[in-house]
Every structure is written in structure tokens, then in C-alpha cells.
N, C-alpha and C positions, 0 to 999 in steps of 0.2 A: 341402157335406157330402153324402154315398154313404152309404146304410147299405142293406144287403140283408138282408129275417130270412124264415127257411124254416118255415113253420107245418107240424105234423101232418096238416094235410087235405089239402086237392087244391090250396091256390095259396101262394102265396109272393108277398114285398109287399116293393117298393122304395119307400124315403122320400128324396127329394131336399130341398137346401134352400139358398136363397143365402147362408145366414150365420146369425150369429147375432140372432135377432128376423125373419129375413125370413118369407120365404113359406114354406111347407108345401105338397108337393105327394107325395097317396098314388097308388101304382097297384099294383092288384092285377090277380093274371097267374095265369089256370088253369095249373097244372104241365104238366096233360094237352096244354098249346097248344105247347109246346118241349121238353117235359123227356122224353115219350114215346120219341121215338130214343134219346136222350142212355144213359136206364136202362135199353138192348137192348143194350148194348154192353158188353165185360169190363169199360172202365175204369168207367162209368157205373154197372154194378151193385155193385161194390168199391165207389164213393164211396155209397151207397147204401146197402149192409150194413153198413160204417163208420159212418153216421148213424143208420142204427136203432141201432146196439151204445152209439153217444152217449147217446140217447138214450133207453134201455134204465137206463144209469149213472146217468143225471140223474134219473128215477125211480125207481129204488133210494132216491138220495139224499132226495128230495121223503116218499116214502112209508115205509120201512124205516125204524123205531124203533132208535136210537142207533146211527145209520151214518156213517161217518168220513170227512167231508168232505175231508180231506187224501187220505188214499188213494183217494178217486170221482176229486179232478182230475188224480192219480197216472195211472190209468188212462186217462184221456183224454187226456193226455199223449202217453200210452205207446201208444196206438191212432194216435196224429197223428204223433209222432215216428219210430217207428218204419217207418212209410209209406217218410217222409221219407228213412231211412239206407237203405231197399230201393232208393228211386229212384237215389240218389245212389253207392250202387253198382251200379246197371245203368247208369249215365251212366258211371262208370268203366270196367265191363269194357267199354263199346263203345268209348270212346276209347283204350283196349290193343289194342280188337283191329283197331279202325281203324288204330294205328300199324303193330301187326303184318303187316295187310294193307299197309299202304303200304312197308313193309321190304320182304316177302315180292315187291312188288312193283318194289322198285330193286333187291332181287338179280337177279331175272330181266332186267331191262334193262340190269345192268352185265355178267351175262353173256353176254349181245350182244358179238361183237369187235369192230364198227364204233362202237357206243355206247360199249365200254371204252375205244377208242382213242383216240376223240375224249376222254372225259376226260382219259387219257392225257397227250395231245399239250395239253389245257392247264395242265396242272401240268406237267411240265415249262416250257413256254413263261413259267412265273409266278414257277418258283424253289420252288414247293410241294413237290414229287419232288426230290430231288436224284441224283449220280451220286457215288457212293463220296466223300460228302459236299461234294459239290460242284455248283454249279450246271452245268446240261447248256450246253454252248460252241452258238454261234451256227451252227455247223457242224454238230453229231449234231443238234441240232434240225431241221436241214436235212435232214440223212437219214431222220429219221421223218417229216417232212413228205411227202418222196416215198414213203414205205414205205405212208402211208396211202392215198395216190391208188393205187396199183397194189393196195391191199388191198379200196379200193370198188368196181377197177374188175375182180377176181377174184370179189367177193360179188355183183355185180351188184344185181337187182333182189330177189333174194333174203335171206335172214334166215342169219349164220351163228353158233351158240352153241359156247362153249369145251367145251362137254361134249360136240359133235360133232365135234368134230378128230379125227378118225386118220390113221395112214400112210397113207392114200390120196388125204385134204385135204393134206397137206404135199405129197403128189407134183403134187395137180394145182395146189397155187401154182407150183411151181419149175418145172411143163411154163408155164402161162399166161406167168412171168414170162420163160422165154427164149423163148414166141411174140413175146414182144412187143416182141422185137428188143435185150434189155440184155443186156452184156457178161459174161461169168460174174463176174468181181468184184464188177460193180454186184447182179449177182442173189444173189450170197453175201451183203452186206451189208446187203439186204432178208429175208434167210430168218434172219438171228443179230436184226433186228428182230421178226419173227413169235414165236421162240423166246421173248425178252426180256418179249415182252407179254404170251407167257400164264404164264413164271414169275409177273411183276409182277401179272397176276389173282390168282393164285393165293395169292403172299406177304398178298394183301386181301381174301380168302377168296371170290371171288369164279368161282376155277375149281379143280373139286373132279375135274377130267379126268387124271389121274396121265401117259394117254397122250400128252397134250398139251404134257408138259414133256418128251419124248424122240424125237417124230420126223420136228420137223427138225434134218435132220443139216448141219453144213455144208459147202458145195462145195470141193475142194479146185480151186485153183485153178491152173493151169501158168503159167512164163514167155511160153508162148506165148498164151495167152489175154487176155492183158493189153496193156495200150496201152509201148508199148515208151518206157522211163525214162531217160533220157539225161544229160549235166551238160557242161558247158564243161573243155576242159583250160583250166589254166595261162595259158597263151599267147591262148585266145580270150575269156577272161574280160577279159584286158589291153587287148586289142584292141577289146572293146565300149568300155572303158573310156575309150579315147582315141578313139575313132570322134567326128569334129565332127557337132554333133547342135546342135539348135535348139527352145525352144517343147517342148512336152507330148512328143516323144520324147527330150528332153534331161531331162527331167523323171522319165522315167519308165528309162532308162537309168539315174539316178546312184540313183535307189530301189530298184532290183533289183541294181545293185553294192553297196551298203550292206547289202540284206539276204541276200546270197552270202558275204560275209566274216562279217557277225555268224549264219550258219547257223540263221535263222530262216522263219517260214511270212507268207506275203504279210498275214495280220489279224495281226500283229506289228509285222512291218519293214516295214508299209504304213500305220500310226500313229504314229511313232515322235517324241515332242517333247522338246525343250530337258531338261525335268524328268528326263529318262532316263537322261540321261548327268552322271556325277559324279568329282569323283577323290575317290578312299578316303586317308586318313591316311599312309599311306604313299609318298603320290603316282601311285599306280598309278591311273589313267583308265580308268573302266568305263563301260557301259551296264548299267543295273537296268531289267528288263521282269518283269509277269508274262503268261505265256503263255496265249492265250482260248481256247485247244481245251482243254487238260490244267489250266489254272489251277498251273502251276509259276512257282515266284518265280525267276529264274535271273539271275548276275552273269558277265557278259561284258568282256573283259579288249579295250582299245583297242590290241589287235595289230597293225595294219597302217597306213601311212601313210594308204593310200586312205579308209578311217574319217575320219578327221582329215579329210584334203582337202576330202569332200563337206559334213561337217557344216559346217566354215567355208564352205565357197561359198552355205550359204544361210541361214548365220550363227543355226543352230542351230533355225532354222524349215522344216523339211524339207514337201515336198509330200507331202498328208494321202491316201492311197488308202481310199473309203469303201464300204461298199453302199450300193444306191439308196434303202435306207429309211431312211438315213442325212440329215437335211436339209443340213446342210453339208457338203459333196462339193467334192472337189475332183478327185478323177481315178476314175472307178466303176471295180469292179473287173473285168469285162469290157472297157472300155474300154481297161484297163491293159494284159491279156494279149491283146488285140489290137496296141498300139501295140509292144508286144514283141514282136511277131513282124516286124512292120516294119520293125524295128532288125535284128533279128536277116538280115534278107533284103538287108538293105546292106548288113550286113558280109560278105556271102556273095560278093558281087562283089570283097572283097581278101582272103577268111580263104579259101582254098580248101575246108577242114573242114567247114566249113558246108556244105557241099553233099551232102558225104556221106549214101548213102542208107539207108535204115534200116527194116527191116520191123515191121509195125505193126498195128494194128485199128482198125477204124473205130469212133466213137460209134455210138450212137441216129443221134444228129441229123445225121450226118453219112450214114450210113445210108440215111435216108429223102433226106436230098437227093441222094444217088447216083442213089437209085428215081426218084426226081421227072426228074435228066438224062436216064437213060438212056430215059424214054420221048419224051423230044423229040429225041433224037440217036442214034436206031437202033440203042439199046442199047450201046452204048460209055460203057467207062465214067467218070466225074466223074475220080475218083485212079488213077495209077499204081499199076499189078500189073508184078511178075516174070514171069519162065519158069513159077511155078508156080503162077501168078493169087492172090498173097499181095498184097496192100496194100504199096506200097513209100511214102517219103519224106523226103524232105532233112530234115537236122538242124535245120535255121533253122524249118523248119515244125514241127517238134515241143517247139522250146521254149515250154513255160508259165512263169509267175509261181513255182511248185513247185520248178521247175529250178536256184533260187537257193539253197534248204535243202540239196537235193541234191550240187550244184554245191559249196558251200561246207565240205562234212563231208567230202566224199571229197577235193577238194585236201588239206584237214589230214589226212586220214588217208596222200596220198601223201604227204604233207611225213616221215614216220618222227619226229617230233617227240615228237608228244605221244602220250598214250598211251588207249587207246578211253575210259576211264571219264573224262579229263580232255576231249576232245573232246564229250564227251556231256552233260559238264557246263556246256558250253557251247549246244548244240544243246536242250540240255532232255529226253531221252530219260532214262529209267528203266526200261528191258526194252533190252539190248545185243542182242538178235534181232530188233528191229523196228530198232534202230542200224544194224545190219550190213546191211539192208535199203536202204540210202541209200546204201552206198559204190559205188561203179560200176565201182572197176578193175580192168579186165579179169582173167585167168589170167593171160594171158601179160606185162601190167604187175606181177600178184604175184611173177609168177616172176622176174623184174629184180630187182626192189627185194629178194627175198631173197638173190639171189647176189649185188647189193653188198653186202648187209648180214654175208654171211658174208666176202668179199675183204675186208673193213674190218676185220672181227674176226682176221683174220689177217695185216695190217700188209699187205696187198699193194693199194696205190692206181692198178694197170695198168688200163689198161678191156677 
């Protein structure tokens, strides 16, 4: 047992004891030897003045003829208790205003655009953010992934806040981003990124910059600035088709004919299993995908024999095209649009077409390793230029994995068959202006296909 009792003179006496019946042991303590400091201080004299007004009460009560024990321990009560509700709302307002401060203090760090982004970039990456209710495709994550390496590598070492964007931060991203050697497409699709992030600040109140959400504008972009978009006719799509092929370019040939007739994008017709393909009640044979950029559900009708062919030749187990952070891989998808070009460079020695030359832009990457040639080879350069020092090169060399979406929507559309919104309901577009985007033939193929179309309407079948 502890007991401590505080006398009126100068000491105060602690009684210890090991129990009941044991020892007793007193010790008295001059106040004057500890208490000195203690009662020079705000709280020490408060607890001080508190105890004289105790004890003030307790003498009233001791001394004062018919005084009211109930209300003397009312007041002492109310002297102790009261203390008590003062402390306990200053422990309050600090813990508000500590929170506040801590608020106050993640607005200003989520208005950082490097600290926003990075949140950003992981909400989307979690499925937290969504994109017009949908999860963001392993693709647009792709592109804000780069958006933000070009965005640390424009902030540098420096600090930059949404409330400091003006027209003149926008201009000097878009001068940085075409120092740095990207294609205007690539740089438009990083500037509708910067736009995107400080809406999305902003939608989370986090940029309260109005300027911020109007000046970047985006690049319009020319045919000529762009990497030039090409497709197979007819006859060379036939021709990869039956080209004798062996091992991982036999592989990767019957998976880019597959996904050229079902008019789909290589993270599509480069997974494609057994479960995909069904026949509907009617006996009609389809392919069920849903699409990982867009997330559309889309039903594909088994229109062509070659469909058929490949899926039986591998008896419904098609080879898997994965990315590398994919553990089960079966063909990477770099590896793919390499081994296709390969193909494509054998059929060049019997498709005469293939060879045909084709004005173009370089990458980045391609870019830089011009620069890299040209300084071991006395400035000459790596690719073929024209008369008018334009980047020139053959068909075979321009075909990507892309070429098959391409490739596949514009034959249907030469076919005169079907009709754009039934074509696209195949292809999966919903905006007939990014559709029309894919078709490839030429003026002078529209202008054919219209004057048979009117010689038919008029019963005349002469050529």
C-alpha cells in the first residue's frame, strides 16, 4: 500500500507498507526540498490555489455552525472536476488541430504534380480510379507510365505546384517534350495526359488553379508527322498465309492471320482459347472476346474458312502472345513483332509488293541509333532517305502486330459487303471517326469501287 497525505505546514509524509500487519515505514519530506520549483510554475501554482480553495471548503465545513456537508463535497467536486473537463477539452482542440494541421499538410503535398501523379498512377494501377467506369486497359497505364518519366524528367530537381501552371509551363513541357526527340503523336498523347491530371486534381479539390485546366491545348497532328500506316491487300494477306513457315515463325504467322480476319488488337487475338469460340442456337459459329483496351464485350461471326483452318490445326489451343510480366509466356510480345517482320521480308523475295517503298518517321529509338551510326560511319546515314532526305522504307519493314486490326477492317470494308456500323461491330469501335481511321484505301481504290457500284446499279456488267 502507497498512501501520500499533504499537511498545512512545510512537509508532506508518505506511509508505505507491505500489507496487511506488515511493516510500517514513515518518511517525512520538507516541501521546501522538491516542491520549491514545482509552485514557480503556471501549473504548480493552479494545483496550489486549487488546494488552498480545498481547503478553505474543508474549514468552512470543520468550523461554520450548520453548514451543509452535501454541498462543501459538491464544491470540491466541482473545483476537481471541472479542471478535469478544461484539460480534456484542450486535449481535444489539439488533437483538431493536429488533424487539421496534418490535412492542411497533405493538401499542400498532393498539390505537388509529381506527388499527385504518383498517387495517381497508383490508383489507377489498383482499379481504385476508374475510366468511364471501367478499369484503365494495361495499355493507357502504359502511357501514363511514360507521361510520368517525361513529367520528372521536365520538373527536374525542382518542386512544381498546380497552382503554378500557366501558358507558359504548358509551352515549356511541349518545347522539352519535342527536345527530346518524340514524334508529335507521342507528344500529343503525353500533353491530353498533363491536361487529364490536373482536371483529376482538381475533380479532388486538390487544384484550385482554373488556368490549369485550359492551357494545354492539343497538338494537331498531320499525316505527315506520323509513322506511316499501311495493311495487306487481299492477295498478300493469302500469300503470308500459304508462305511454308516452320517453329515460332509458323506460329506467329497463323496468330496474326487469325487476328486479321477476326479485326482485332494483338492483347486480344494474341490470347485467344478454346472458351472463346462457340456456336449460338442457331448454329451460327462465333468468337466471344471482351476487349482489354476498351473492355467491350463483342460477338464475331466465323466468316472465313481460314478461322476454321488454324483453330483446328492447333486444335483449339492457339499459341499464347504474353508480356514479359506475364510468368507464363509463350511468345513476348516484342519477340512477336520481330518474328513478323521476318516473315514478312521472305515473302518480299515472291510478293513483289512487299517491297514497295513507303515514306515514314523514325522513332525515339530509332532516332538515337541513327545518331549512334552516323558517328562511326562518317555521317551516313543508318535508313534510306529520298531526293528530299524523307526517311524512305519497304512494306515488309513497316509491318507491325497493329497491321492485322488494320489489315482486316479495311479488306471488309473493300468487300462492299457489309456495312460500317456491322464491320465495327465486329472490330469493336463505337466512334465511326476513329473506324474510318483504320480503313486504308486509297482515293483512287474509292473511286473504283464507286463507278462499279453505280455500272451495277445500272445493269451494265462491261469493265
Amino acid at each position: 500500500m502507497f498512501q501520500f497525505n499533504y499537511h498545512s505546514g512545510d512537509t508532506c509524509e508518505c506511509v508505505a507498507s507491505s500489507g496487511e500487519g506488515g511493516e510500517r515505514v514513515h518518511l517525512k519530506v520538507e516541501r521546501g526540498v522538491y516542491m520549491k520549483s514545482y509552485v514557480e510554475t503556471p501549473e504548480g501554482k493552479k494545483t496550489m490555489e486549487k488546494l488552498d480553495a480545498i481547503s478553505a471548503i474543508v474549514n468552512e465545513e470543520i468550523y461554520v455552525e450548520h453548514s451543509d456537508k452535501d454541498k462543501a463535497i459538491e464544491r470540491i467536486k466541482s473545483l476537481i472536476y471541472n479542471d478535469k473537463k478544461r484539460l480534456v477539452s484542450k486535449l481535444e482542440q489539439d488533437r483538431l488541430r493536429e488533424q487539421a494541421e496534418k490535412r492542411d499538410q497533405a493538401e499542400h503535398a498532393m498539390g505537388n504534380v509529381v506527388i499527385y501523379y504518383n498517387d495517381f498512377l497508383r490508383r489507377i494501377s489498383s482499379g481504385e480510379t476508374l475510366y468511364h467506369g471501367k478499369p484503365y486497359s494495361a495499355g493507357s497505364i502504359k502511357v501514363w507510365r511514360s507521361f510520368g518519366k517525361y513529367l520528372r524528367g521536365f520538373v527536374g530537381n525542382s518542386e512544381l505546384f498546380f497552382d503554378d501552371i500557366s501558358l507558359n509551363t504548358a509551352e515549356k513541357f511541349r518545347v522539352y517534350l519535342s527536345d527530346s526527340g518524340l514524334m508529335l503523336s507521342s507528344q500529343r498523347k503525353l500533353i491530353i495526359c498533363f491536361k487529364r491530371l490536373c482536371n483529376d486534381s482538381a475533380k479532388h479539390g486538390f487544384n484550385k488553379n482554373a488556368a490549369s485546366l485550359k492551357v494545354f491545348e492539343e497538338l494537331v497532328v498531320n499525316q505527315n508527322d506520323k509513322r506511316v500506316a499501311t495493311y495487306l491487300s487481299k492477295e498478300e494477306l493469302q500469300a503470308m498465309y500459304e508462305l511454308p513457315l516452320e517453329g515460332i515463325q509458323e506460329n506467329v504467322r497463323d496468330v496474326f492471320v487469325l487476328g486479321t480476319l477476326l479485326c482485332q488488337r494483338l492483347s486480344d487475338y494474341g490470347c485467344l482459347k478454346a472458351s472463346n469460340f462457340t456456336t449460338q442456337p442457331d448454329g451460327t459459329q462465333v468468337c466471344k472476346l471482351t476487349q482489354q483496351k476498351t473492355h467491350h464485350e463483342i460477338v464475331i461471326p466465323i466468316y472465313d474458312s481460314r478461322i476454321t483452318e488454324i483453330l483446328l490445326k492447333y486444335n483449339y489451343c492457339l499459341p499464347q502472345i504474353k508480356s514479359p510480366q506475364n510468368p507464363k509466356v509463350t511468345i513476348l510480345e516484342q519477340t512477336f513483332g520481330e518474328v513478323l517482320k521476318e516473315i514478312c521480308k521472305k515473302m518480299a523475295k515472291n510478293v513483289p509488293s512487299m517491297n514497295d517503298k513507303f515514306t515514314t518517321v523514325l522513332s525515339v529509338q530509332e532516332r538515337r541509333l541513327e545518331a549512334k551510326y552516323m558517328e562511326t560511319h562518317k555521317g551516313d546515314f543508318l535508313y534510306e532517305r529520298d531526293s528530299k532526305q524523307r526517311v524512305v522504307r519497304p512494306k515488309w519493314d513497316i509491318i507491325t502486330p497493329h497491321t492485322a486490326r488494320r489489315t482486316g477492317i479495311t479488306l471488309l470494308s473493300e468487300a462492299n459487303i457489309l456495312t460500317n456500323r456491322e464491320i465495327m461491330s465486329i472490330s469493336g469501335h463505337s466512334s465511326e471517326k476513329i473506324y474510318e481511321g483504320y480503313i486504308k484505301t486509297t482515293k483512287g481504290q474509292r473511286a473504283s469501287s464507286i463507278a462499279q457500284k453505280i455500272k451495277q446499279s445500272k445493269g451494265d456488267k462491261s469493265e
